[in-house]
C-alpha positions in Angstrom: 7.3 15.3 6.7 4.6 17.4 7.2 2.1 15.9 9.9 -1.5 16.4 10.0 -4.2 14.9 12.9 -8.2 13.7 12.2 -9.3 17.2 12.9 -6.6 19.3 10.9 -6.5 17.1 7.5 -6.3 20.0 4.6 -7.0 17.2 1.6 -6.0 19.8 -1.2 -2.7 20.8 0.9 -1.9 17.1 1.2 -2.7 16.6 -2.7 0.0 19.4 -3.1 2.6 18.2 -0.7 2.1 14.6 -2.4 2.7 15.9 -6.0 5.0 19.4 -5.4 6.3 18.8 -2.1 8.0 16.1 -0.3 6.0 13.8 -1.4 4.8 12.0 1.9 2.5 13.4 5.1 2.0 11.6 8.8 -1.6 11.4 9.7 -2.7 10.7 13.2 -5.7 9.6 15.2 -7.7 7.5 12.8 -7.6 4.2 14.6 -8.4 3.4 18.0 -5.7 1.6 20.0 -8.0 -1.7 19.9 -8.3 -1.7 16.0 -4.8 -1.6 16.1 -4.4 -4.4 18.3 -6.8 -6.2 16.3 -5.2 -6.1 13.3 -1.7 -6.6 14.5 -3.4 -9.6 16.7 -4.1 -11.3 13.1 -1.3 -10.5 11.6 1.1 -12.1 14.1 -1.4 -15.4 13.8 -1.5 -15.1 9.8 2.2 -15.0 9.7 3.2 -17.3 12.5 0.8 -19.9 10.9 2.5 -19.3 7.0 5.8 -19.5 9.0 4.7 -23.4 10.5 3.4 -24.2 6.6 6.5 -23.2 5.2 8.5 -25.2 7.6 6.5 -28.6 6.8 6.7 -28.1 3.8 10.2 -28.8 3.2 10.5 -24.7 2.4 12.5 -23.5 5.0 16.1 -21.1 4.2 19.0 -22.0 4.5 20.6 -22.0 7.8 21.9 -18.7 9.0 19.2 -17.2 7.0 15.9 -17.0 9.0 12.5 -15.9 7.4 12.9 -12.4 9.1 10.4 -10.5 6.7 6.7 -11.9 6.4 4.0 -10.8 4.2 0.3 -11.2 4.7 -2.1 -10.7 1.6 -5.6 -11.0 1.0 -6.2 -8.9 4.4 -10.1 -8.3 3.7 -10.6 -11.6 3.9 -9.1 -12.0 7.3 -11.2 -9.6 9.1 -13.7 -6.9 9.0 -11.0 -4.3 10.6 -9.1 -4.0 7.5 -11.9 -3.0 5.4 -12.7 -0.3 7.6 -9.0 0.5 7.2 -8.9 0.6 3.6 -12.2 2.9 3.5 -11.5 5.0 6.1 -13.5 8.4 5.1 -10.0 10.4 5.9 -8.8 8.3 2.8 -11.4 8.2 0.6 -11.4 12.3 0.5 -7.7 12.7 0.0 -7.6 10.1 -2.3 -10.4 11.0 -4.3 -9.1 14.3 -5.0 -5.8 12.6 -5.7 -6.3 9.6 -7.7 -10.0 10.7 -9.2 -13.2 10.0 -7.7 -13.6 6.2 -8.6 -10.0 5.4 -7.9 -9.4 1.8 -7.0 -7.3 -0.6 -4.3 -4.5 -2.4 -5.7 -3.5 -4.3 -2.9 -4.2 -4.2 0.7 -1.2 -6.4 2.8 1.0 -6.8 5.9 4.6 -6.7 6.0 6.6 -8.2 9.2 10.0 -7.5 9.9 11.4 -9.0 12.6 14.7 -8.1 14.8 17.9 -8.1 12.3 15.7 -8.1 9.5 17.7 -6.6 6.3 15.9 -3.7 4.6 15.3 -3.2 1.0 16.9 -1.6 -1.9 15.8 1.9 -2.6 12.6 1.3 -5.2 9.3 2.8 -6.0 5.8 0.7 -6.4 3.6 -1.1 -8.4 2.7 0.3 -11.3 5.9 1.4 -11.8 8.0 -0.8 -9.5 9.4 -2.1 -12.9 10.7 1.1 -14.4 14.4 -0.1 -13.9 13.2 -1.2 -17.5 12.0 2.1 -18.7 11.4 0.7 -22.3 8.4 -1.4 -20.8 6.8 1.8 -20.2 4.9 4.5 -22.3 7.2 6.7 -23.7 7.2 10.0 -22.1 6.0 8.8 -19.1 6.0 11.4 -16.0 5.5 11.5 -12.8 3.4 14.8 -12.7 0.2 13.0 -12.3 -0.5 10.3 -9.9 -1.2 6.6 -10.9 -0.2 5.6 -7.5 -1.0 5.9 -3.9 0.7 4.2 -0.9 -0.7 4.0 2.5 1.0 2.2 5.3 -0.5 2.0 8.8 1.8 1.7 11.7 1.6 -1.3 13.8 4.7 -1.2 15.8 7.0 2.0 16.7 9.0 3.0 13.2 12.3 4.7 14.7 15.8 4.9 13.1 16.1 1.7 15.5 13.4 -0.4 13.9 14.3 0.2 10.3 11.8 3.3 9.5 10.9 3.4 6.1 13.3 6.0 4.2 12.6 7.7 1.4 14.3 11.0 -0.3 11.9 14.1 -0.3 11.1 15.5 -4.1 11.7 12.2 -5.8 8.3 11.6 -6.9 8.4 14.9 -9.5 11.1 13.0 -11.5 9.4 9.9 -12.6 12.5 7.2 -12.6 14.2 4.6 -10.7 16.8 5.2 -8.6 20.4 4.3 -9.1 23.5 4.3 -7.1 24.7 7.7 -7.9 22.1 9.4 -6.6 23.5 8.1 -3.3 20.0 7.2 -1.4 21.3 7.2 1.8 22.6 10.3 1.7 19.8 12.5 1.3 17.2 10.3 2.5 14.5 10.8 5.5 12.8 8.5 8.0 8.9 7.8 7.9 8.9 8.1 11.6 6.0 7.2 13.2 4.0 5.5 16.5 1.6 2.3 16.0 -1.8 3.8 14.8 0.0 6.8 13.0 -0.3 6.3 8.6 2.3 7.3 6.2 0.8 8.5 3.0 2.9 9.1 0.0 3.5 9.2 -3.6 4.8 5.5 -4.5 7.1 6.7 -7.1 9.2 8.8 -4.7 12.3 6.8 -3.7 12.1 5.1 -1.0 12.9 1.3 1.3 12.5 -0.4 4.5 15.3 0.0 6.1 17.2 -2.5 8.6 15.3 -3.5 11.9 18.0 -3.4 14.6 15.7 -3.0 17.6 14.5 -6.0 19.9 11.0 -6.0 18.7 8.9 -6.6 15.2 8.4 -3.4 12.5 5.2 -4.8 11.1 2.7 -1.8 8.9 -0.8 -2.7 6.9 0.0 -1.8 3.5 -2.5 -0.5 1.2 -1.8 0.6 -2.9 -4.1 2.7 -4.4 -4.9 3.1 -7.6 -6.8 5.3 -10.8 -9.7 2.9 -11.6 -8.6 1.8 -14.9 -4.9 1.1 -13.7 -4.7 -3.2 -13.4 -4.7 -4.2 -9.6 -1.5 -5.7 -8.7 -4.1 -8.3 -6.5 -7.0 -10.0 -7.8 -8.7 -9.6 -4.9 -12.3 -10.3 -5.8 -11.6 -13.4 -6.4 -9.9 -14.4 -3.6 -13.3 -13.2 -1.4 -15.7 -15.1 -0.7 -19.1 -14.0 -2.8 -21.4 -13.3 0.5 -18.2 -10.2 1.3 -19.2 -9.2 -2.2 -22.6 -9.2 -1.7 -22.4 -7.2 1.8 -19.7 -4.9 1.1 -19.9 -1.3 1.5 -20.6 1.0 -1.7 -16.5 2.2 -0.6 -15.3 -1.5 -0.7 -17.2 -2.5 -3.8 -15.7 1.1 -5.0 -12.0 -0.1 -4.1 -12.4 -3.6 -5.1 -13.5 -2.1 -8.6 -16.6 -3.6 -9.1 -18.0 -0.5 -10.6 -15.5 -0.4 -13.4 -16.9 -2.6 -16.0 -13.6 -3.3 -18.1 -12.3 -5.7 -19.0 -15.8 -7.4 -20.3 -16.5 -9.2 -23.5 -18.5 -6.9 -25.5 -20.0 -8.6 -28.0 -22.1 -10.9 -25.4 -22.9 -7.1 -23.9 -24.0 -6.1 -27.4 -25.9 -9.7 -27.9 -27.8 -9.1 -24.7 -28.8 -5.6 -25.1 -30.1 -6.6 -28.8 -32.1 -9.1 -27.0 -33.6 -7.3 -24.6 -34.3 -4.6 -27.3 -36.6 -7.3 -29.4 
């Protein structure tokens, strides 16, 4: 996987390697070591706290089977950090090249897996984390333009140990899902990374979380990123509160698509234009 820092970022070359290449890059030194802490400091809290709910409620697993993966959602909500995460200007250039210039956020989330977590199945994501049913799908669909973008920022060290995300380079420029013949784990690599470093990649290359067999917690902020008239998978305006709305940056009112107009119901559009025309 082809590894780039703040300063050497070549946003066409990583548009390439995305769509021609492997299909994933390692960047480096965007985040300070205290907005990493930050967000991993809410994260732990977020999670411990839906952990304590669960457990009240009556919802805990059965025994032998311990909640060891935890998701967070609705992360701008839970502190200013993870908007400047999800707008980071290193970002919004690659992506904006890759995804068009009013490209969207789909969802922006934590995932937690703790020590002897199990991984996942090889998959890829939202929009098309479905196409194991093809015939949902526009026919002739391809993968040789993006409708998906996948960012995950590194919280805790991702080794082989901790259950590194895998995923098998060249994937992405065959649009399907994968199956057991074309034997995953044998021609997969690991996203391998230190807390602060962000794997960005093409969501429909192959690709899972993989076991967590180290003492300590593989927790990542999750971002999806989207074309602009692609259906978020989370409705997350409407989980904000309206003074965020209000005071968001043009790049968050950009990725929360609030300058995409559609869906709106146009013939109260058309009725008020005619009245403001009389």
């Amino acid at each position: 996987m082809k590894r780039y820092t703040a300063d050497t970022v070549e946003p066409d070359e990583i548009v390439q390697e995305l769509l021609h290449g492997k299909g994933a890059v390692l960047l480096s030194g965007l985040f300070t070591s205290e907005q990493i802490t930050e967000a991993r400091d809410i994260i732990m809290r977020e999670s411990e706290a839906q952990d304590k709910v669960t457990h009240f409620q009556g919802k805990a697993l059965e025994e032998g089977h311990a909640n060891l993966q935890r998701r967070v959602w609705n992360l701008l909500a839970k502190g200013a950090v993870f908007s400047d995460m999800a707008a980071h200007p290193v970002f919004m250039t690659i992506l904006r090249k890759f995804l068009g210039t009013e490209f969207i956020m789909g969802s922006i989330a934590a995932n937690r897996i703790l020590p002897n977590g199990p991984g996942q199945e090889p998959h890829v994501d939202y929009p098309y984390w479905d196409f194991h049913t093809p015939e949902t799908h526009p026919h002739g669909l391809n993968g040789s333009f993006p409708m998906n973008a996948q960012i995950s920022i590194l919280l805790d060290p991702f080794t082989e140990e901790s259950g590194a995300t895998a995923y098998v380079p060249g994937s992405q420029k065959e649009l399907r899902y994968p199956v057991e013949a074309d034997n995953f784990y044998d021609k997969c690599e690991r996203m391998l990374g230190q807390p602060g470093d962000v794997a960005l990649f093409y969501g429909v290359a192959w690709h899972c979380a993989m076991p967590n067999k180290s003492d300590h917690d593989r927790s990542a902020i999750l971002i999806n990123y989207l074309p602009k008239w692609v259906k978020p998978l989370e409705d997350m305006p409407a989980a904000l509160p309206d003074d965020f709305i209000a005071t968001a940056s043009p790049d968050i009112k950009q990725l929360l698509g609030l300058n995409y107009p559609y869906p709106e119901i146009l013939d109260q559009a058309a009725a008020t234009n005619a009245a403001g025309r009389v």
